[in-house]
N, C-alpha and C positions, 0 to 999 in steps of 0.2 A: 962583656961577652968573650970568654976562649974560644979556642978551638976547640976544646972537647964536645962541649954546646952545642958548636955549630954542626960537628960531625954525629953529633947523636941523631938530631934534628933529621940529618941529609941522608941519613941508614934508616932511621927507627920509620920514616913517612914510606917506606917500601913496603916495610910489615904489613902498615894500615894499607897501603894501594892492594897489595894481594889481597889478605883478608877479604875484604871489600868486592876487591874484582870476583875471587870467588862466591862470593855471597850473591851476585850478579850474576852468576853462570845458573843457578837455581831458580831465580825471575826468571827467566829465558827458557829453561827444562818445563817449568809449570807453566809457563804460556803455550808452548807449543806442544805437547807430550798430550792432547788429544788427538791429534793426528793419525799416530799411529799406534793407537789403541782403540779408534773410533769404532769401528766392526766389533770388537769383545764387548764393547760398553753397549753397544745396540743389542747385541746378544745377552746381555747380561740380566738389560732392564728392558726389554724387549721395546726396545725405545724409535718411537719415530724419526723422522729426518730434522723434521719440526723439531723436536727434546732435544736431540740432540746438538743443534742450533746453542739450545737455551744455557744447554749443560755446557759447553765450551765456552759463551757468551758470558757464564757467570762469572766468571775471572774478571772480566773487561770494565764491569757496572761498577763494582766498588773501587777497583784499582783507578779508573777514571775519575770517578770523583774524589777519589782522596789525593789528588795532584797537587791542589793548590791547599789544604791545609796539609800535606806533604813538607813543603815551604815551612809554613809558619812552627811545626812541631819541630824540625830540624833547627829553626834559629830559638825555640826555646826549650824544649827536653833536648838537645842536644843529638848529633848523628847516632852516638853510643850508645845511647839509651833505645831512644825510637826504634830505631833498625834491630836491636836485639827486642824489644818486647814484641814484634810487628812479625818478625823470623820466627818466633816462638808460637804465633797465630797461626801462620803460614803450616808448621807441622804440623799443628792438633788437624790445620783440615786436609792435609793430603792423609793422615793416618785415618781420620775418619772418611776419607775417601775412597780409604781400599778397605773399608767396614761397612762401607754404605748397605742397608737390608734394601734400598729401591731407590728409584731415581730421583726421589725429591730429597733427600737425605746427601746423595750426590751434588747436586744442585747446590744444598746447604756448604757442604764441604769446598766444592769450589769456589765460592763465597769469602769464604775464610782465608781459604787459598792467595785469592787473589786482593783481599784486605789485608794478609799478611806482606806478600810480597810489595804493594804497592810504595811501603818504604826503605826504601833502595836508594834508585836512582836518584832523586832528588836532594836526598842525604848525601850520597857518593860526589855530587857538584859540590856538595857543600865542605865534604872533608876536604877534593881538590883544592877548591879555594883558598885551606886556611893552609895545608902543607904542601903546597907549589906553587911555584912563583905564576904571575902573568901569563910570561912568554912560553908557558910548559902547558898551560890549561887548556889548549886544544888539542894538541897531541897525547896526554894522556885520558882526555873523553874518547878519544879514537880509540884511545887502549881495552880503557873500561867498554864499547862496543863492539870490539873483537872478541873480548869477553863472553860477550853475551851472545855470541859465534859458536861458542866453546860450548854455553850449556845449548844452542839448538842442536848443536851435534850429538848428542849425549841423547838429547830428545828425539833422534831417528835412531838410527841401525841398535845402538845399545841398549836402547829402552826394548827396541822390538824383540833382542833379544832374551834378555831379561824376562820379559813378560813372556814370550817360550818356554823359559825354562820354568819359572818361579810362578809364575801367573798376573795378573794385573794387579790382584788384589793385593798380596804379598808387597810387589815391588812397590805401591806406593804406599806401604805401610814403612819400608826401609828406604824409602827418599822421603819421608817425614822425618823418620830420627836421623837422617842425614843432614836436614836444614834446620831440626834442636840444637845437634853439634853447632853448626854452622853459628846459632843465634849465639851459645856460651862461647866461642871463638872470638866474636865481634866482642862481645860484653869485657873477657879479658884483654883484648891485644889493642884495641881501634881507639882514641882519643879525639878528642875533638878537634883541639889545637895544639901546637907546642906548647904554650903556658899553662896548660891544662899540669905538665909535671914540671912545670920549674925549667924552660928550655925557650930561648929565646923564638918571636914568630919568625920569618919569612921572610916578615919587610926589614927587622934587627937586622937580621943575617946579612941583608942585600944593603945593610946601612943607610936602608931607607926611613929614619926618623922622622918624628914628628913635624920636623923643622926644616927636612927635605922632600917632602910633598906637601900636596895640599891637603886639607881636613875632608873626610867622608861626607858629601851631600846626605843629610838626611832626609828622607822619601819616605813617610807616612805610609802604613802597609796599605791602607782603604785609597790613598792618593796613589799609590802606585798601579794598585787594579783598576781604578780607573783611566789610568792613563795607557795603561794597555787594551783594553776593550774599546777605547775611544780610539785608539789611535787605526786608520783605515788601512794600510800596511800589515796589520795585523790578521787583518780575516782573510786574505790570499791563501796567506800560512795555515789558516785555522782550516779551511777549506781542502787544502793540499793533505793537511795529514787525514784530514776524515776520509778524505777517500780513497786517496793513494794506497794508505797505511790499512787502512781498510780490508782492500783489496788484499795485502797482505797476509792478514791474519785471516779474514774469512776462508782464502787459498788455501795458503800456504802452511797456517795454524789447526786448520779443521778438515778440509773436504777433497784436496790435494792427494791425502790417504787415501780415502777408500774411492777416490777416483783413480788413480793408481791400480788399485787392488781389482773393482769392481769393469772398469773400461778396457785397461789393458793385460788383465787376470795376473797381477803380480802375487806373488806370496808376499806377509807381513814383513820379512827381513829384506825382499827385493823393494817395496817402498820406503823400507828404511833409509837403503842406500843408496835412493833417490833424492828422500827429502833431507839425506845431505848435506849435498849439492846448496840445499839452502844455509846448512851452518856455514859450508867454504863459501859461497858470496859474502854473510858478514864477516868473517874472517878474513879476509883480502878484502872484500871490496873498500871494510869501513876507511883503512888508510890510503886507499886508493882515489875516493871517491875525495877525500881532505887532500891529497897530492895534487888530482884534476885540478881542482878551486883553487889552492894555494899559489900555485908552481907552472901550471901550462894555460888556466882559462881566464887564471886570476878576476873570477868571478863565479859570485854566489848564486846568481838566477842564469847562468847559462848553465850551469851545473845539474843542476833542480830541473831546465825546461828538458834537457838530452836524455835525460834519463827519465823521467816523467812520458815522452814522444818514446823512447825503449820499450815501455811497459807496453804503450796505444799499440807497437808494432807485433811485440810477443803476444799479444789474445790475441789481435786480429789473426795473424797465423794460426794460432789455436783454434778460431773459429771457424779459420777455413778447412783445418787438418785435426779434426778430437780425439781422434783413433789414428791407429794404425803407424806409428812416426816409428824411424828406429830407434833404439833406448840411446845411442849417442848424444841425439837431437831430445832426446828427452831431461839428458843429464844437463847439456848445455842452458836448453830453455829455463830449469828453475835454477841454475847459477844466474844467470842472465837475470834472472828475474828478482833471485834477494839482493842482488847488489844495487837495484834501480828501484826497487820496493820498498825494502829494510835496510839496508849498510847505507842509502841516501842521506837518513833521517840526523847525521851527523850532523850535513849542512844545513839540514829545516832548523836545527835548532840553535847551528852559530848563526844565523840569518835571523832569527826571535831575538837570538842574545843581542847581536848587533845594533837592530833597530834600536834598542831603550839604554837610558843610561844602565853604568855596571850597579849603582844601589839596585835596581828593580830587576837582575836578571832572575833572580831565585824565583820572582812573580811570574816573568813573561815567557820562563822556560815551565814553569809550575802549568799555568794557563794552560798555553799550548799544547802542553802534554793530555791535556783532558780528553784532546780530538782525535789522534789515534785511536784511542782506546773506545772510545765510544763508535769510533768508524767501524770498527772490529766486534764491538756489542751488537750492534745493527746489523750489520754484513754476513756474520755468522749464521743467526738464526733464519733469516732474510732468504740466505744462500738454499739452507734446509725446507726453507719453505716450498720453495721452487721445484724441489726434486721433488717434491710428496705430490708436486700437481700431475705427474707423467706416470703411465702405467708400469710398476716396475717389472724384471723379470721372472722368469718361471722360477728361481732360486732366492727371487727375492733383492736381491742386488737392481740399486738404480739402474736407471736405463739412461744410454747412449744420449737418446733425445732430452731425457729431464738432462744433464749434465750439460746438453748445445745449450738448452736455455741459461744454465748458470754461467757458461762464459760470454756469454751474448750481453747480460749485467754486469759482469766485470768489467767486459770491452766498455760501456757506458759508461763507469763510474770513471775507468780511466778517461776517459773524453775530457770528464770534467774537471779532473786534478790536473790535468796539462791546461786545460782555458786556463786555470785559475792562477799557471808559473806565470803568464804574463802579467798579470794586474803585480806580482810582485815588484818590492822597491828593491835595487842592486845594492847591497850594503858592503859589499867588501871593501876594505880600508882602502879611501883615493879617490873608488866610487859611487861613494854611497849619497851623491846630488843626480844620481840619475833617476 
């Protein structure tokens, strides 16, 4: 091995990180970019609170269960492949989204949407793993979920823009052929590994040969999920994202909008510049929240319990105060709130990774990841349910009272993803016999 090799290897893995992390910023646009479009969509398909539940929710169903053969397509069509034919899905349904003749066509489109998008991130652990070392692999997931900071912001004030000026239909017909680009991007530049082109791995580079470690445990994939579902450690975690994360999206991905718009009469561009506040929490928070646990708590379940008791204390406030807050305390509340919701989720999943040997982390980050999303399938529609039970107003706009009751179930569900940080096991390195 030269140096030229090596220094190929240590530039060219930057390309693939961007590439990637941008392709990541699009997962993050299409997840939350109901939000603030919610009110035209209900105008559009003259859509209940219910539909529209269903129509934000549809994202969640497929991208949920494609978690864990997520895993297994990345270890065998490779990152490259997968993610660009999957980005390529991802477009046809956001363009057949701003085409939709009605709302079951909708529905379809974000289907696709969210079948498309859902290989990503799974893929993106996996390109980390072959082109950065060890000691890099947590600090650039924090990257990759500052990332993903990047497209919620895109997903408030410049979507609402956007769809101002252009209209909805339009713009998601040109953030379709912006994530086709995206798909031919990946296909050209992204590799799987360095041997992929004749360019020594990782471990060469670090002179870590065959003869200076030990040989890879192999872990049978059916043996590996088992060993994750079995292991009791494990549903704390599974628990925590369903709800926590949940909370999140049913919020802060759906109904955050047009509670916004309808409770305290914002215009579409002033809840943009609210919902923010939600990209800058994962944007600061994600490295923030990896600082707390590394460097000041040096631990993984006090991390998880603070911020978990954050969320119980921001609704309870809510509940006490729905209306009337000044927009400071409003800006503050949903920073507060993604950094302890969403930018957390960094250490739910070194805490997954932690628990299991490194053969099965692709399984037990795969796994895991099923429960967000389905926390976020349920919570959504759930959310919409509740408003349609309250008389609305004279204009049509939910009412004050249907919206106490939706934060009265969030308060709840939070309840229960803080019981659940205790049954956690403390895995951070040193202490992970507690």
């Amino acid at each position: 091995m030269d140096d030229s090799s090596r220094g190929k290897v240590l530039t060219y893995r930057w390309l693939i990180f961007w590439v990637m992390a941008i392709a990541y910023i699009f997962v993050y646009f299409h997840r939350l970019c109901p939000a603030v479009v919610a009110v035209d969509l209900q105008q559009a398909f003259s859509a209940t609170g219910g539909f529209m539940g269903i129509l934000a929710s549809a994202y969640f169903y497929p991208y949920a269960l494609m978690q864990f053969p997520a895993g297994l397509l990345s270890d065998s069509l490779g990152p490259r492949l997968s993610v660009s034919i999957f980005l390529a899905v991802a477009a046809a349904g956001s363009i057949i989204f701003g085409l939709s003749p009605n709302g079951e066509v909708a529905v379809a489109a974000r289907v696709l949407v969210g079948l498309g998008v859902s290989m990503v991130f799974i893929p993106i652990m996996k390109i980390l793993s072959q082109w950065f070392r060890v000691r890099e692999f947590a600090f650039m997931v924090a990257c990759v979920t500052t990332m993903g900071g990047v497209g919620a912001l895109t997903a408030a004030t410049p979507l609402a823009l956007m769809t101002g000026w252009l209209g909805w239909r339009v713009s998601f017909e040109i953030i379709g052929a912006a994530t086709a680009v995206m798909a031919v991007l990946v296909w050209f530049f992204v590799r799987n590994r360095p041997e992929d082109v004749g360019w020594p791995s990782i471990s060469e580079i670090d002179h870590l040969g065959p003869g200076m470690s030990a040989p890879p445990v192999v872990i049978p994939l059916w043996e590996g999920a088992r060993r994750v579902v079995t292991e009791k450690y494990f549903w704390p975690i599974a628990i925590w994202f369903f709800f926590l994360v949940g909370i999140f999206f049913g919020f802060g991905a759906l109904w955050a909008g047009p509670y916004l718009i309808q409770v305290y009469g914002m215009s579409r561009a002033e809840a943009g510049n609210v919902l923010n506040m939600i990209a800058v929490g994962l944007i600061v928070g994600s490295p923030l929240v990896s600082v707390l646990s590394d460097k000041v708590f040096h631990s993984r379940k006090k991390v998880l319990v603070l911020a978990s008791i954050c969320v119980n204390l921001e609704l309870l406030f809510l509940n006490f105060f729905p209306s009337g807050l000044p927009q400071p305390v409003i800006y503050v509340f949903f920073f507060v709130f993604c950094v302890c919701s969403s930018a957390i989720v960094v250490i739910g999943f070194t805490t997954t990774k932690e628990l299991f040997p490194v053969e099965i982390a692709g399984t037990s980050v795969g796994t895991v990841n099923l429960f967000p999303f389905l926390g976020g399938a349920i919570m959504q529609p759930l959310l919409g349910w509740i408003l349609e039970q309250y008389p609305k107003t004279a204009s049509g706009a939910y009412s004050l009272q249907g919206y106490q009751a939706l934060l009265v179930t969030l308060f709840a569900a939070s309840l229960i993803a803080t019981a659940s940080t205790f049954f956690m096991k403390e895995t951070f390195p040193g202490l992970g016999k507690r």
